[in-house]
C-alpha positions in Angstrom: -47.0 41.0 -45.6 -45.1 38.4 -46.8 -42.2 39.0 -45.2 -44.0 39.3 -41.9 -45.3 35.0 -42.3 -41.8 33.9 -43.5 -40.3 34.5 -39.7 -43.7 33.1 -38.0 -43.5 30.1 -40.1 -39.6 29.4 -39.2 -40.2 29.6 -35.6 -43.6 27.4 -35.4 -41.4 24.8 -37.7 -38.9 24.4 -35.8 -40.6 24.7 -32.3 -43.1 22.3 -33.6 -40.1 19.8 -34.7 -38.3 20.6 -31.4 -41.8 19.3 -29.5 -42.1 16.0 -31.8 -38.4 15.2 -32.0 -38.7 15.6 -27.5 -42.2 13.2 -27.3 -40.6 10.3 -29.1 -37.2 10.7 -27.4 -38.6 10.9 -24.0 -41.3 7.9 -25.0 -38.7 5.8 -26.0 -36.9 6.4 -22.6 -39.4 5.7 -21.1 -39.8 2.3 -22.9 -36.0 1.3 -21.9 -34.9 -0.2 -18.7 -31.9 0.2 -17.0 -29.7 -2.2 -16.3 -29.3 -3.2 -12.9 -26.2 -2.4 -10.8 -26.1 -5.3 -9.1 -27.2 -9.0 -10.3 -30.3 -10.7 -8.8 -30.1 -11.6 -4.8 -29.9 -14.7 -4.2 -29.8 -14.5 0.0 -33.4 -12.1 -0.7 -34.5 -15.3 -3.0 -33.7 -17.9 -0.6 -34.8 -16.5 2.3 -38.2 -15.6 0.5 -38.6 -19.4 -0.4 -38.1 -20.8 2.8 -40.4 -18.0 4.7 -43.1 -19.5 2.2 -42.2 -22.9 2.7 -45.1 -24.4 4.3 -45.3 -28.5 3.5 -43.1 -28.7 6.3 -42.1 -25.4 7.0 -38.8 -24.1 7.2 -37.2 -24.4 11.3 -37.3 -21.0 13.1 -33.3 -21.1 12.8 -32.7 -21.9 9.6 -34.8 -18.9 8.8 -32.5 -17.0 10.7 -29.4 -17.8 9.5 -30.7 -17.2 6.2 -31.7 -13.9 6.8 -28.3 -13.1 8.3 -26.9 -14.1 5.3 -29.1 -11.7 3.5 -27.7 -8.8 6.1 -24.5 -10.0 5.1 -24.7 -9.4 1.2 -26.7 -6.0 1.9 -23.6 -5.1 3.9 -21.6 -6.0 0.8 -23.4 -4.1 -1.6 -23.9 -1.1 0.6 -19.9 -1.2 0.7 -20.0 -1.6 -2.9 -22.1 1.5 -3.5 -19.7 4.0 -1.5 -16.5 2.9 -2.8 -18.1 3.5 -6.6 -19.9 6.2 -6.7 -17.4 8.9 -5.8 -15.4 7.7 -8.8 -18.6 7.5 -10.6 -19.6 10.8 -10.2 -16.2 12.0 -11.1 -16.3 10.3 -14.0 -19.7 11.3 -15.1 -18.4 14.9 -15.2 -15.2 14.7 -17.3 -17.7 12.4 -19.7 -16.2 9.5 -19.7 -19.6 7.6 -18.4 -23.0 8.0 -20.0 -25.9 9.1 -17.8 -27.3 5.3 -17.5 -24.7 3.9 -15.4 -25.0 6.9 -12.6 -28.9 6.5 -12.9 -28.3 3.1 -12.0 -26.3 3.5 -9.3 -29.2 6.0 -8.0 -31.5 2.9 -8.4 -29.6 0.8 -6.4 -28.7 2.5 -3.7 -32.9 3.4 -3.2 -33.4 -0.5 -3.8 -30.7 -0.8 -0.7 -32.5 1.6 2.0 -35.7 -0.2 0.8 -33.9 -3.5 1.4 -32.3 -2.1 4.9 -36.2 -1.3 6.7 -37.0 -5.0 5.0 -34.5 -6.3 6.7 -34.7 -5.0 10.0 -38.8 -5.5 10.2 -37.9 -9.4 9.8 -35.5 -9.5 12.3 -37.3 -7.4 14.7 -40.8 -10.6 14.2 -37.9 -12.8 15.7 -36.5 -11.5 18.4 -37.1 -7.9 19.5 -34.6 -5.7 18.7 -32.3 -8.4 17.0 -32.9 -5.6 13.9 -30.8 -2.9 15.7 -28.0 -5.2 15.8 -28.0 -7.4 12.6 -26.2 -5.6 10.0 -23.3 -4.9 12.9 -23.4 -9.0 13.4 -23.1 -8.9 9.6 -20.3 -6.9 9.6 -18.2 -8.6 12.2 -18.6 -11.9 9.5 -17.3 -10.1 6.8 -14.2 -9.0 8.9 -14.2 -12.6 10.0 -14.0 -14.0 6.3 -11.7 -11.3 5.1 -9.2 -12.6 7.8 -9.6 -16.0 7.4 -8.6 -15.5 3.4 -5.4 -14.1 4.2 -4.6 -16.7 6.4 -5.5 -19.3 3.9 -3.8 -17.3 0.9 -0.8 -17.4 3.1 -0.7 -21.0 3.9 -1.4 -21.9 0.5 1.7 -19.3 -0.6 3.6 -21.1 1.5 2.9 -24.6 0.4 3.6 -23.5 -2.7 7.5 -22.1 -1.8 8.1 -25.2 0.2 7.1 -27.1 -3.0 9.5 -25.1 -5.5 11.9 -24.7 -2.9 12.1 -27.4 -0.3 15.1 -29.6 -1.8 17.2 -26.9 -2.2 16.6 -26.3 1.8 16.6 -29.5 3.0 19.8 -30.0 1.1 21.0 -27.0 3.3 20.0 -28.3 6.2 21.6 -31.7 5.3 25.2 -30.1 4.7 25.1 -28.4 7.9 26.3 -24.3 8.9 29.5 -23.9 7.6 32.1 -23.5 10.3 34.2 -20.3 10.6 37.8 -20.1 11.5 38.2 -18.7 15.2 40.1 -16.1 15.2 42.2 -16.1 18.6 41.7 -14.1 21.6 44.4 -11.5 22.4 46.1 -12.4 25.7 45.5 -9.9 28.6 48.8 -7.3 28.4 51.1 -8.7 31.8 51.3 -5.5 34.6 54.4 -4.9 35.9 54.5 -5.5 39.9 54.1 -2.4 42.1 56.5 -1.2 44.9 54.6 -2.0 48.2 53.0 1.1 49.1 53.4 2.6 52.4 50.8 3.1 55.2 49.8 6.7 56.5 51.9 5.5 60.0 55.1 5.2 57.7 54.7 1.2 57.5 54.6 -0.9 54.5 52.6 -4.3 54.6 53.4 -7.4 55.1 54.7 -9.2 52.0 53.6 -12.3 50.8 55.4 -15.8 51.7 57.5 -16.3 49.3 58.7 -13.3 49.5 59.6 -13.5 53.2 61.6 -16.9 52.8 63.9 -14.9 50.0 64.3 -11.9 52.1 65.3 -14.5 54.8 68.2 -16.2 52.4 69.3 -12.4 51.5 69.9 -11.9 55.8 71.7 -14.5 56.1 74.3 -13.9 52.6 74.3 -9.9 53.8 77.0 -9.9 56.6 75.2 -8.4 59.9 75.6 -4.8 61.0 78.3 -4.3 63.8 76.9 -4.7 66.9 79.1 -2.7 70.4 81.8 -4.6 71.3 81.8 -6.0 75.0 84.3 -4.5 77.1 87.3 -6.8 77.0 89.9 -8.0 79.8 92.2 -5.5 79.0 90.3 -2.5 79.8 88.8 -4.1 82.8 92.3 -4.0 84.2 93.2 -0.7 83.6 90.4 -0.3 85.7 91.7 -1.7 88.5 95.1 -0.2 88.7 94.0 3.5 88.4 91.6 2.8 91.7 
């Protein structure tokens, strides 16, 4: 019999310890917050206080801007949320995060579609339908400010080259290009002149002028072909006689 009790009374002691060691852990969890993903919102805040502002109250626009600016950081954080938690969640399965931070990222991102319907019910009690187009408004000024910090990152980038490196330019400019020695340009290759070519009727052209005055000084050097002699006095009169 005894050896019957010895295995029942191992397995209610431990089961029992099991159940006690579980109620405390799961009432102490219980009893611990998590720490909030994001800080406190200040746009919510603000906007909050100036909707209850009553003694005067807040102007109808003022109340608008400061709700966009709320869109505006809900935009931000709802960016924030997808870029983390893939990595998160990767790094929640090698082990490398505890289960706290990924439970709150879960609370945050349910505080965000909370905050979205908030949101869009406000803008909707100013103008109707406003709320179907605020968080694209919102997201247009973020692109906005994202440019307009490059721009200023690169104007103050510059500044700060002309600053370390103006003197040494201006010094540049000062002294002038250098100039290069021009090397000189080769001299068109002289053609030798042409024969006069001959027409299709057996002709050749005309020359030029100066030509024709030397081919006139050549004529009159070259002696002049013989031309037939005129019958002379002599043979006229041998003429005569044999008639």
């Amino acid at each position: 019999m005894a050896s019957v009790f010895v295995p029942v009374l191992y397995l209610v002691l431990v089961i029992g310890s099991l159940g006690i060691f579980s109620y405390f852990y799961r009432k102490r969890a219980a009893k611990r917050q998590l720490e909030p993903y994001f800080p406190s919102h200040v746009e919510r805040n603000q906007y909050i206080t100036l909707l209850q502002q009553t003694d005067p109250p807040a102007n109808e626009t003022l109340l608008k801007a400061a709700l966009l600016r709320r869109a505006v950081a809900d935009v931000q954080r709802i960016l924030k949320i997808r870029e983390d938690k893939p990595a998160l969640q990767l790094l929640l399965q090698k082990g490398s995060v505890g289960d706290d931070l990924w439970n709150s990222l879960l609370a945050a991102e349910k505080e965000m579609e909370a905050e979205i319907l908030e949101v869009v019910a406000e803008a909707n009690t100013f103008v109707e339908g406003w709320g179907q187009i605020i968080f694209q408004t919102a997201s247009e000024m973020i692109n906005n400010e994202k440019i307009r910090g490059v721009i200023e990152a690169s104007a103050k980038a510059r500044a700060e080259k002309e600053a370390k490196y103006g003197k040494q330019t201006k010094k540049a400019i000062a002294a002038g290009p250098e100039t290069l020695p021009q090397s000189p340009k080769p001299s068109a290759p002289l053609q030798p002149a042409s024969p006069p070519l001959a027409n299709a009727n057996g002709l050749t052209p005309p020359s030029a002028p100066g030509a024709d005055s030397g081919n006139e000084s050549e004529r009159t050097r070259s002696p002049s072909p013989s031309s037939p002699k005129s019958p002379s006095k002599s043979s006229n009169k041998k003429g005569k006689k044999r008639k």
